[in-house]
C-alpha positions, 0 to 999 in steps of 0.5 A: 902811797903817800902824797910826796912819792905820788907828786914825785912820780907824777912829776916824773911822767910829765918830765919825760914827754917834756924831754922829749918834745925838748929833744925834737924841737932841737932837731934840726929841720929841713925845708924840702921845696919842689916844683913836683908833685909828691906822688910821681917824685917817690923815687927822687925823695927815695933818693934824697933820704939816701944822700941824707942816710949816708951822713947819718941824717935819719928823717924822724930821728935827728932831722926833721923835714918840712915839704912844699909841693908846687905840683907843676904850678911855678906860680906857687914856689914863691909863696911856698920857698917864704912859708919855708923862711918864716918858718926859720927851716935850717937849710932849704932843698930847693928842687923840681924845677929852676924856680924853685931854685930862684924863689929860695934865693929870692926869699932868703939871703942867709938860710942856706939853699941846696939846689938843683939847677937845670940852667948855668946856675952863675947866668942865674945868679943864683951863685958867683962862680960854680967853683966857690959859690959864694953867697948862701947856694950851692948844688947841682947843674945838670944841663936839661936846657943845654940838651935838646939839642942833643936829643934831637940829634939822637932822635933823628938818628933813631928815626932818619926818615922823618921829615917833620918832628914835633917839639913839646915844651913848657913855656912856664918852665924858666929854661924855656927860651933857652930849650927852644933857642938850643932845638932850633940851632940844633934842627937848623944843623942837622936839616931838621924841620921842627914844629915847636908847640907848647903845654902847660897842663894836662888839656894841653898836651892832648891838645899838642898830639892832636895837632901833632897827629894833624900836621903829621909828624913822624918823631916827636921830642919832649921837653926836659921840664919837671911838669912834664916828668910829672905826666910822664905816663899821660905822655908815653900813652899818648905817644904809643896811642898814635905810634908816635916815636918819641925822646924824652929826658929821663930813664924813667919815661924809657922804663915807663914804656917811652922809646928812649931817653937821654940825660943824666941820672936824676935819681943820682942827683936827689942822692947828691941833694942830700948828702949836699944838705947833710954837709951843711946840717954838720956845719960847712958853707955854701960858698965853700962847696963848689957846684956839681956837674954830672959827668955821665948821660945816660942813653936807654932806648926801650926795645920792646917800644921800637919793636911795637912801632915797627923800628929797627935800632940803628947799630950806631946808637945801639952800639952807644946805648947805656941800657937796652930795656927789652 
């Protein structure tokens, strides 16, 4: 083979790797915050990667996506929603907790946010209106704060002879005071007493059943937070351990063996993050795309759970459930 024919193949096989690391810098890259953890939120990245799908966005083939994990540290969210602005990510999918929501917002007035908010989204000034958004964040709002109260009301129907219900929530979470402000009204309602205490780890939330089993309460309400949803096997065991009738935020606690949850279909909101991020990747605004509220709530109660602790469904919230696990 002769010298030139050598250089030009040679100069050949370089170019190709040259083109092709061309091609996936010009992906476009998206910045994935989250206030959970990556192994217990599978399903809701599962979810994520739909939403994205269904536009055409295929992760490792025409967009590229750059985690940030608080795994239940809030603290941790500022740092990782400035890491994600240096880095000059496309859009931010800000998710897993409110804060993560406030810390892109905090960090970036021209990046492009999609969040999930738990709280009004316009009271957090995270938009100005849900209709047009203005500014560069839209999403999802789907009410956790707002939903306590309902909860408890379902529970005491489940449970109507419970003369005291222990209330867990996270007082790290930034929908806190509103959570506890929406129980106590709700409580105060129904004549329930409450007894409100407090996690923020996993030492906690023992310590929280200990003192529940002491004080002897009969139904027990979690809390709407990502942190918890994080350790939603750790507080259905604890539950079932001292026959504990409790209600929780999410199917996946019902399917993971809770007596039942109530709230809206956190899956589905993943898959509408995504399609939400994809929209903007094409080139539409924030402020044009109006902030989505869910419409449905999902009621699912765990038969096999009730029957263990010796429950008998009453018929008007069977009649209302949306799925019945036996």
């Amino acid at each position: 083979m002769r010298r030139r024919e050598f250089i030009t193949l040679l100069g050949g096989a370089v170019a190709w790797p040259l083109a092709a690391r061309a091609q996936q810098s010009a992906m476009p890259v998206i910045g994935f915050l989250s206030g959970r953890s990556p192994s217990e939120a599978a399903y809701a990245i599962a979810a994520f990667h739909q939403g994205l799908n269904e536009a055409g966005y295929v992760e490792g083939q025409n967009v590229a996506i750059e985690y940030r994990w608080a795994e239940g540290q809030y603290d941790r969210l500022p740092a990782l929603a400035a890491d994600l602005v240096r880095r000059q990510v496309n859009v931010i999918a800000a998710t897993g907790a409110i804060g993560s929501a406030l810390a892109a917002k905090a960090a970036t007035a021209t990046i492009p946010i999609v969040f999930s908010s738990s709280d009004d989204p316009v009271k957090l000034g995270l938009v100005a209106s849900l209709n047009r958004p203005g500014g560069n964040a839209t999403g999802i709002n789907f009410f956790v704060s707002q939903m306590e109260g309902k909860r408890l009301g379902l529970l005491h129907e489940m449970v109507p002879a419970a003369a005291l219900t222990g209330v867990l929530l996270n007082p790290n979470n930034a929908p806190f005071e509103f959570q506890l402000k929406d129980v106590q009204e709700a409580a105060r309602a129904i004549g329930q007493q409450i007894h409100v205490l407090h996690a923020s780890n996993e030492q906690d939330i023992h310590a929280a059943f200990k003192a529940f089993v002491r004080m002897q309460v009969q139904a027990l309400l979690v809390g709407g937070d990502p942190f918890f949803n994080g350790r939603r096997e750790q507080l259905v065991t604890l539950a079932a351990h001292y026959a504990i009738p409790a209600i929780y935020e999410l199917r996946e606690y019902a399917t993971a063996g809770g007596l039942m949850s109530y709230g809206t279909n956190l899956p589905d909101t993943y898959r509408q993050i995504g399609i939400y991020t994809a929209r903007i990747l094409k080139g539409e605004k924030p402020a044009d795309l109006p902030v989505l509220r869910p419409t449905k709530f999902e009621l699912i109660i765990n038969l096999k759970t009730a029957k263990a602790l010796g429950l008998t469904i009453p018929p008007g919230v069977l009649a209302i459930a949306d799925e019945v696990i036996e």
